[in-house]
C-alpha positions in Angstrom: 51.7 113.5 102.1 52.8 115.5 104.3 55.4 119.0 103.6 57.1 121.1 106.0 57.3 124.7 103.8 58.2 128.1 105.4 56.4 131.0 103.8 60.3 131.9 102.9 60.9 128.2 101.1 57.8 128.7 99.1 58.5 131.9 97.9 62.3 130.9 97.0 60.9 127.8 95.0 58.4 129.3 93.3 60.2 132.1 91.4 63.1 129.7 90.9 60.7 126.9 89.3 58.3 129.5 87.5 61.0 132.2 86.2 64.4 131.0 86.4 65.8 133.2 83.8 64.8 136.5 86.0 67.8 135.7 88.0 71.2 136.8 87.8 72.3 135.0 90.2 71.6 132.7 93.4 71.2 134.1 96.5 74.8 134.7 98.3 73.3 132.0 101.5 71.5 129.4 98.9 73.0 126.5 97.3 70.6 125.6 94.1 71.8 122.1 92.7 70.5 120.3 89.5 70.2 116.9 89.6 67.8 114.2 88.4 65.9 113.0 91.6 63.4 111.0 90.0 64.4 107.8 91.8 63.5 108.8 95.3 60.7 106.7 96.5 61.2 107.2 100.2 63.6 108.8 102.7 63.3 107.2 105.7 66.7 106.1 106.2 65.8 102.4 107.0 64.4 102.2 103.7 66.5 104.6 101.3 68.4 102.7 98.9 68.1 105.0 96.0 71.1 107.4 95.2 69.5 110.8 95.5 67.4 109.8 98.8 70.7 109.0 100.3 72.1 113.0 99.4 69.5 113.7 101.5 69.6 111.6 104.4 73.4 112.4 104.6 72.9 115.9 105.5 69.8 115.7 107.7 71.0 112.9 109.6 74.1 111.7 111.8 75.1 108.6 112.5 77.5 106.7 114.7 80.7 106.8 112.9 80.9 108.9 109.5 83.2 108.4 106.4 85.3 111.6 105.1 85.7 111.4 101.4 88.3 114.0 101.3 90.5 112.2 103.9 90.9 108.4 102.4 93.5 107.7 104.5 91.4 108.2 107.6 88.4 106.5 106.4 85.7 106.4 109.1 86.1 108.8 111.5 84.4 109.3 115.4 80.1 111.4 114.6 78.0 111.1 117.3 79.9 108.2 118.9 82.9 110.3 120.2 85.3 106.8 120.5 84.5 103.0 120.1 86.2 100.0 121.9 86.5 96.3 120.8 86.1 93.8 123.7 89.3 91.3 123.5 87.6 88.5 121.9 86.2 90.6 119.2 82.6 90.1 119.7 81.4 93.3 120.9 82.1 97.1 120.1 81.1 99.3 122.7 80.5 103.2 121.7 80.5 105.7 123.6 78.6 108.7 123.1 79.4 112.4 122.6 77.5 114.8 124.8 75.5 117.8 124.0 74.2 117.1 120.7 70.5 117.8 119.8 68.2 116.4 117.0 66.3 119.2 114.9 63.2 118.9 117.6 65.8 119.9 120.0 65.9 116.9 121.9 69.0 115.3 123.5 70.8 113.0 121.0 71.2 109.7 123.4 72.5 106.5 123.7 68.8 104.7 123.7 67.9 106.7 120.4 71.3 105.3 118.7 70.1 101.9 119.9 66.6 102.0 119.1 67.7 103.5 115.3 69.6 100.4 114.3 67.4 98.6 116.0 64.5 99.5 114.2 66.3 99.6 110.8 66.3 95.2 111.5 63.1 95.1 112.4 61.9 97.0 109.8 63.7 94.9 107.3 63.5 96.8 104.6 65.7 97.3 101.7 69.5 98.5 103.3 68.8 96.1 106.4 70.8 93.8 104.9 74.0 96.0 106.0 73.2 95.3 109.5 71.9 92.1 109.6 75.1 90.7 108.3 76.1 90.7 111.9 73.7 88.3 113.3 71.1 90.7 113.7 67.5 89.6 114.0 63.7 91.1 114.5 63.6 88.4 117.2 67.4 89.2 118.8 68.1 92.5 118.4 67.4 94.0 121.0 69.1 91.7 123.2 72.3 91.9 121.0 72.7 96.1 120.5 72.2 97.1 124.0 72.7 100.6 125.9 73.2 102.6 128.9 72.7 106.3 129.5 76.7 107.0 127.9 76.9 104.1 125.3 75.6 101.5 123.6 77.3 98.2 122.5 76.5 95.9 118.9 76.8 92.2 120.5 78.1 90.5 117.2 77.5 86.8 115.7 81.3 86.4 115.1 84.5 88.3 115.6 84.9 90.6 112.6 87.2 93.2 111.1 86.4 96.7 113.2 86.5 98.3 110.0 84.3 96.6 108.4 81.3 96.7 111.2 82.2 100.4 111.0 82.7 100.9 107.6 79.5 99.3 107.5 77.7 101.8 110.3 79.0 104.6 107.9 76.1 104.1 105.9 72.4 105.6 105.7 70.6 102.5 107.1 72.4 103.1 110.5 71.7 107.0 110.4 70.2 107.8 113.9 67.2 109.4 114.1 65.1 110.9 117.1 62.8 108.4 118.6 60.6 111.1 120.2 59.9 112.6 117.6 59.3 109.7 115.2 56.9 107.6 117.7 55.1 110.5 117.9 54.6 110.6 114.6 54.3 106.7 114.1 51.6 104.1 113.4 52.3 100.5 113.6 54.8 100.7 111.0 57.8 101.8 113.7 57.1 105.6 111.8 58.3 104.0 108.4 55.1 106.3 106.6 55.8 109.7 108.2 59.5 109.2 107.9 59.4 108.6 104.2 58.3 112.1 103.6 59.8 113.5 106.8 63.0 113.6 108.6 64.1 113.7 112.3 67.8 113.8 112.9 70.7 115.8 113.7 72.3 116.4 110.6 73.4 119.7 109.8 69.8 120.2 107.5 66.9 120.2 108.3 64.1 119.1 105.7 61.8 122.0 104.8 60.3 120.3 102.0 59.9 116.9 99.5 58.3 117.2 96.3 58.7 114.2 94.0 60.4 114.6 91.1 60.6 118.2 91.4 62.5 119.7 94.3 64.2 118.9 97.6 64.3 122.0 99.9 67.1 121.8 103.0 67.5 124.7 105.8 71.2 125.0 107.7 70.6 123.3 111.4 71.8 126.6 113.6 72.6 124.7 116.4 74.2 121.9 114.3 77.5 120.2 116.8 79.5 121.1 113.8 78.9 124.2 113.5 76.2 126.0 111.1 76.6 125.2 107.2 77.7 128.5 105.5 74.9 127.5 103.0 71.9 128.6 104.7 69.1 127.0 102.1 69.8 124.3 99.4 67.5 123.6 97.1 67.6 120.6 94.8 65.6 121.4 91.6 64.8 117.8 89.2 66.2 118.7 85.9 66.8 115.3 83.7 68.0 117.3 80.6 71.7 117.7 80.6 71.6 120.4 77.9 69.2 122.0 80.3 71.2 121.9 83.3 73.6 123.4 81.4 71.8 126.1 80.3 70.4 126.9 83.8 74.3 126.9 84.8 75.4 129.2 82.2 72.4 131.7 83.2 73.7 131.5 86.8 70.2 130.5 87.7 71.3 127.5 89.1 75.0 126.9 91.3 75.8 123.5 90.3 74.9 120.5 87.3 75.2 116.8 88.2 74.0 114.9 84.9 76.1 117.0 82.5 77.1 114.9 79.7 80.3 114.8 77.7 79.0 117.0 75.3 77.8 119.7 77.7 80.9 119.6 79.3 82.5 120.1 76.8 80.9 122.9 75.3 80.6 124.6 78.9 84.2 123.9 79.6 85.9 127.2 78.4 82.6 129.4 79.7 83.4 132.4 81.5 81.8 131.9 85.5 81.6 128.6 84.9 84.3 125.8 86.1 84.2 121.8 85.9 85.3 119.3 88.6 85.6 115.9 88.3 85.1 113.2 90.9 85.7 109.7 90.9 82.0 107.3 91.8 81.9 104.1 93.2 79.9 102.7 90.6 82.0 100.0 88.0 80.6 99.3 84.2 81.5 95.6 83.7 81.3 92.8 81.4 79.4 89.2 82.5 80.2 86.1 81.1 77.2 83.9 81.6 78.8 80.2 82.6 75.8 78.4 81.5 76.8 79.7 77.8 79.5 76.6 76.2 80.8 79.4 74.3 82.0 81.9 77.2 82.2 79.1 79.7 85.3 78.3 77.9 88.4 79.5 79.5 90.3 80.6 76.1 87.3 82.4 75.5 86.9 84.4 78.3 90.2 85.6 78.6 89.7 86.4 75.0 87.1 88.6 75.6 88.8 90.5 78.5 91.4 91.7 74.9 88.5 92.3 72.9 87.6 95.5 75.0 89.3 99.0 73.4 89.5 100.6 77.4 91.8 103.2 76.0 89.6 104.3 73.1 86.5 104.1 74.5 86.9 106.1 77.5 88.6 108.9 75.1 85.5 108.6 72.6 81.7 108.1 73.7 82.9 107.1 77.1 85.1 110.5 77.8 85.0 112.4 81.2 82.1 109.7 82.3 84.7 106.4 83.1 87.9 105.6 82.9 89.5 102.1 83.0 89.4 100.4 85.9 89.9 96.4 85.8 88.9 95.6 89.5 86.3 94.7 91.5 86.8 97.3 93.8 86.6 100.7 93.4 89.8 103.2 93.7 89.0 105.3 97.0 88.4 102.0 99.0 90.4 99.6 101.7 92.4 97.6 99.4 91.8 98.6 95.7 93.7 97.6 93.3 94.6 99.7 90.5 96.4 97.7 88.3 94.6 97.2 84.5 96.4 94.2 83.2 94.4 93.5 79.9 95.1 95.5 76.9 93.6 95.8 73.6 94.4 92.9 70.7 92.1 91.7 68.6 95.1 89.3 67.2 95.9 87.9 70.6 92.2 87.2 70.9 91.2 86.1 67.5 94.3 83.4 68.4 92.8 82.1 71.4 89.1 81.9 69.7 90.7 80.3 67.2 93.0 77.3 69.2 89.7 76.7 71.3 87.6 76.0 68.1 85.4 78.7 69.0 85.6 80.8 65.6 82.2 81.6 64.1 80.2 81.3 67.3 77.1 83.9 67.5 76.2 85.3 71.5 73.8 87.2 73.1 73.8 90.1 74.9 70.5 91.5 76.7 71.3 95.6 76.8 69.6 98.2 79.0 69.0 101.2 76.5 70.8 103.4 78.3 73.3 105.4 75.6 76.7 104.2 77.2 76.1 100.7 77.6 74.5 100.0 74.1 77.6 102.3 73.0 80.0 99.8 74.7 77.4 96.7 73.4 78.4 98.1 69.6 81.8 98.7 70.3 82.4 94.9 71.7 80.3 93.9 68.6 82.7 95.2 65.9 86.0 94.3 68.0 84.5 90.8 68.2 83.5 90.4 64.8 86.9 90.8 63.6 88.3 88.1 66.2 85.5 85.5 65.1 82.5 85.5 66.9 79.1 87.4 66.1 77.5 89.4 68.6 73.7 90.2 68.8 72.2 92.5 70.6 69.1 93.2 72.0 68.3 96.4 73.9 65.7 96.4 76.8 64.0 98.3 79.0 66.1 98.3 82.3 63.4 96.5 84.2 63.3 93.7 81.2 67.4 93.3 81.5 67.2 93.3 85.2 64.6 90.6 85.3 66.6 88.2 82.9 70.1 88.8 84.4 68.4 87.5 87.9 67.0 84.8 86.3 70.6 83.7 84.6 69.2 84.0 81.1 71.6 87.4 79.9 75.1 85.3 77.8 77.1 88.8 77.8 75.4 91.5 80.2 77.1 94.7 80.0 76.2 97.3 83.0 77.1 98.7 86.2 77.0 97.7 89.8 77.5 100.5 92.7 78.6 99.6 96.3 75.9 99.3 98.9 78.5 100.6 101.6 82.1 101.7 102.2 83.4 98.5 102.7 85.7 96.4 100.7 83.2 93.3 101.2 80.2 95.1 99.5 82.1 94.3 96.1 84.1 91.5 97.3 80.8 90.0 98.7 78.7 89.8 95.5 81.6 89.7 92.2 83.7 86.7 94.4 81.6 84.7 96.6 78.9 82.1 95.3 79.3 79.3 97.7 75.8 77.7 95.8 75.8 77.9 92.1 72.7 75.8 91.8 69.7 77.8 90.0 68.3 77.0 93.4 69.9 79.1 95.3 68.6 81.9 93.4 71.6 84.0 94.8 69.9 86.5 92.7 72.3 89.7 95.0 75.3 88.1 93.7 76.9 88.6 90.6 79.0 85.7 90.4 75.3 83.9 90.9 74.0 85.7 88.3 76.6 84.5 86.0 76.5 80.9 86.6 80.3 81.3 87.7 81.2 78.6 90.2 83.5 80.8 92.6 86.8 78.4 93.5 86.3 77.5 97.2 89.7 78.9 97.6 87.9 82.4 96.9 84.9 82.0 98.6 87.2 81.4 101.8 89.0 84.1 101.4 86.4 86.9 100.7 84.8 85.5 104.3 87.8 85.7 105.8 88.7 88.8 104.9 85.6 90.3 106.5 87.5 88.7 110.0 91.2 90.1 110.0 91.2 92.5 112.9 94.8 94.2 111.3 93.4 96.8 108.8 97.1 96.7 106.9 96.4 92.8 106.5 92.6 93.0 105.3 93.4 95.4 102.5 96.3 93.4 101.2 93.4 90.4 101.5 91.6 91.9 98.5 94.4 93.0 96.9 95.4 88.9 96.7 91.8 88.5 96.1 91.3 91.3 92.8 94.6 89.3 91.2 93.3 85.5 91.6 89.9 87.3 90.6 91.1 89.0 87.7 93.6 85.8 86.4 90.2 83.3 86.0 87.1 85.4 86.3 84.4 85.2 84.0 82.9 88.9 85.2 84.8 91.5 83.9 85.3 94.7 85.4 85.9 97.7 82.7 85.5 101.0 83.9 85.2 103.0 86.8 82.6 106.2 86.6 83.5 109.5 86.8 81.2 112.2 87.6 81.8 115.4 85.7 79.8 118.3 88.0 79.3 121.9 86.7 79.7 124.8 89.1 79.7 128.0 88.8 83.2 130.0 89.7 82.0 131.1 92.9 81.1 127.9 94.0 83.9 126.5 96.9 84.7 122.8 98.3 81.7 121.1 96.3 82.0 117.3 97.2 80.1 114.9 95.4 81.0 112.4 98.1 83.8 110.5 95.6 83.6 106.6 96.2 82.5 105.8 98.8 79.7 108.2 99.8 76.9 110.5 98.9 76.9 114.6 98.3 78.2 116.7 101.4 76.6 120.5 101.4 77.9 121.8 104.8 81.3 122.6 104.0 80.2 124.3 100.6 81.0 128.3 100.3 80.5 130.8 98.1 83.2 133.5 97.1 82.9 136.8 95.3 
């Protein structure tokens, strides 16, 4: 494996991983973030699909079009394409480049390296390439349908969709852009997939100075970033899974920010002189599936039973507090067209009624839990609310890998968990909770929730979510899944229930921290430090 480590990085690192209570304080120019990072397995951005490898990716690379989580109105915004334009019939976009930009080699950011990035991301076919290939894209076609000059390059697309969502779409990591130069370089006959999972070559306003599995990620400010220079000159990602340690670390000052606090550490850090809270909505959704196959839940009177048998209110206040809060949609708040309304409520009368007229009382169900505190939490709650309204509840907790391999096979009754968007589009939820156009175990739709459930999505909504992803008028695609959440939530058997929050640490110093909110991933180059 291959590291790229300064003499500086090293000696930063080392007395920050071996002695950590010797300082008072960070340096004034580094950033020091902690934050579990076990999960990265590589960070090549056509293969990243892991949430801390995508932190990474989105400050050492650019890509076409970027998405500004502080400015949801705007939404995707011009990167290293300076303006786009749609041909009249809707099946092409043609980009054209901005000028002047270098990767970290120092080579010219160009039109062919755009091209030859998304590109190889379908060829690749790893992981993320789903988020391209969505478009028609192909090993065997691609490179006759995204084409370039020495100013632009233009996605040739299978059908004539929404603008926002192919851009929405090339907001994410898969389509970052990444030097070819350097990279075939570098490369075997793998298209540089081995040196680019422990290496990076983009434009970003970091540069990677040094990987370290499950114990650090070291970033350096890009000087002659486009942007201009991050104020943070180092940032240095320490793995710490212990939330009591984080916060002790934080407390110290030896470290300038905590992302796994829990409730309890928040709490007890909350009032702490030097030390300051902010919370930030995530795009991930805790829900509640209602296995089909199951003639218990597969009963209508029953599942909208269930959907009352849920305490929102009291479990977000109690185990659940300042890490969700209720959130009865598919889609997340922060994205085009979510809809905030939470129409169920809490009554285990108005449940126990309907359990009762269906001749449901005294039915026993499964659930298959992860054990992972907050779902078996929610598991036990559902129990005790359900018990009184008839029906017995077992659970049985599982390793994540066990629950995983059930729910894709169709055999979890009640699965309680979370699913996270896999871009900032409206059709990444849309796509997987509403459409199942092949219920049949042959399928095996395994991506899909609804598939996962057994739940035979109406025609009506399977049209709908498709044609969503077509409406060219932004204004009319959001109201589109706004129509869709409200059929969704009047008959669906998957429940959405909360919506996470992420409570982050940071010391009082610490200025414009931004996890990324919904709809992306951590942003250091507008972080500051004050006195």
């Amino acid at each position: 494996m291959r590291h790229l480590l300064t003499p500086r990085a090293i000696l930063l690192a080392s007395a920050l991983a071996i002695a950590p209570a010797a300082w008072a304080e960070t340096p004034a120019d580094t950033l020091v973030v902690a934050h579990t990072i076990d999960d990265i397995i590589s960070l090549d951005p056509a293969q990243s699909f892991e949430f801390s490898g995508n932190d990474v990716n989105q400050n050492t690379y650019d890509r076409l079009v970027d998405f500004d989580p502080m400015d949801m109105e705007a939404g995707f915004k011009p990167s290293l394409a300076e303006s786009w334009e749609v041909s009249e019939d809707g099946m092409s976009i043609t980009f054209r480049m901005r000028e002047g930009v270098k990767f970290h080699s120092g080579n010219p950011v160009r039109a062919e390296d755009a091209a030859w990035s998304l590109q190889r991301a379908v060829q690749l076919n790893l992981t993320p390439a789903f988020i391209l290939t969505q478009f028609g894209f192909t090993a065997d076609n691609v490179e006759d349908k995204i084409t370039f000059d020495d100013t632009s390059l233009t996605l040739h697309l299978d059908k004539p969709y929404a603008p926002s969502f192919v851009l929405n779409c090339l907001t994410a990591n898969v389509a970052s852009v990444v030097d070819k130069e350097t990279v075939m370089a570098n490369a075997g006959d793998d298209l540089g997939n081995t040196w680019l999972s422990n290496n990076a070559a983009g434009s970003g306003p970091y540069t990677l100075t040094a990987w370290r599995p499950n114990e650090a990620v070291q970033l350096a400010a890009f000087e002659e970033y486009w942007q201009g220079a991050p104020t943070m000159k180092r940032v240095i990602v320490r793995n710490v899974q212990e939330s009591s340690a984080q916060r002790l670390l934080l407390e110290q000052g030896d470290i300038d920010v905590a992302r796994n606090l829990s409730p309890t550490d928040v709490d007890s850090i909350a009032s702490v002189e030097g030390v300051k809270i902010q919370d930030e909505p995530r795009g991930r959704i805790l829900y509640m599936g209602l296995n089909q196959k199951d003639p218990v839940l597969s009963n209508p009177a029953v599942i909208e039973a269930m959907k009352h048998l849920v305490d929102y209110d009291g479990i977000a206040g109690s185990f659940l507090k300042g890490m969700f809060v209720p959130h009865q949609s598919f889609l997340p708040s922060g994205y085009l067209g979510a809809l905030d309304d939470n129409p169920w409520t809490y009554d285990v009368e108005k449940a126990k009624k309907l359990i009762d007229d269906a001749g449901m009382s005294g039915k026993t169900i499964v659930t298959k839990v992860r054990d992972l505190r907050e779902y078996t939490d929610v598991a036990q709650a559902l129990q005790a609310s359900m018990a009184q309204a008839g029906l017995t509840l077992e659970i049985q907790q599982m390793t994540g890998a066990q629950v995983l391999d059930a729910y894709r096979a169709r055999e979890v009754p009640v699965f309680i968990g979370e699913w996270g968007p896999d871009y900032s589009d409206p059709n990444t939820n849309a796509a997987t909770f509403a459409f199942n156009p092949d219920n049949s175990d042959e399928a095996k739709a395994t991506g899909l929730l609804a598939w996962r459930n057994a739940y035979a999505v109406p025609q009506a909504m399977n049209e709908a979510t498709l044609a969503a992803t077509l409406e060219q008028d932004a204004e009319k695609r959001a109201q589109m899944y706004i129509d869709i959440q409200k059929q969704y939530q009047a008959e669906a058997p998957i429940v959405p229930l909360f919506q996470r929050i992420e409570p982050t640490g940071l010391r009082e110093n610490v200025q414009n921290w931004n996890s990324g909110r919904s709809v992306a991933s951590v942003m250091y180059r507008q972080v500051t430090k004050g006195e």
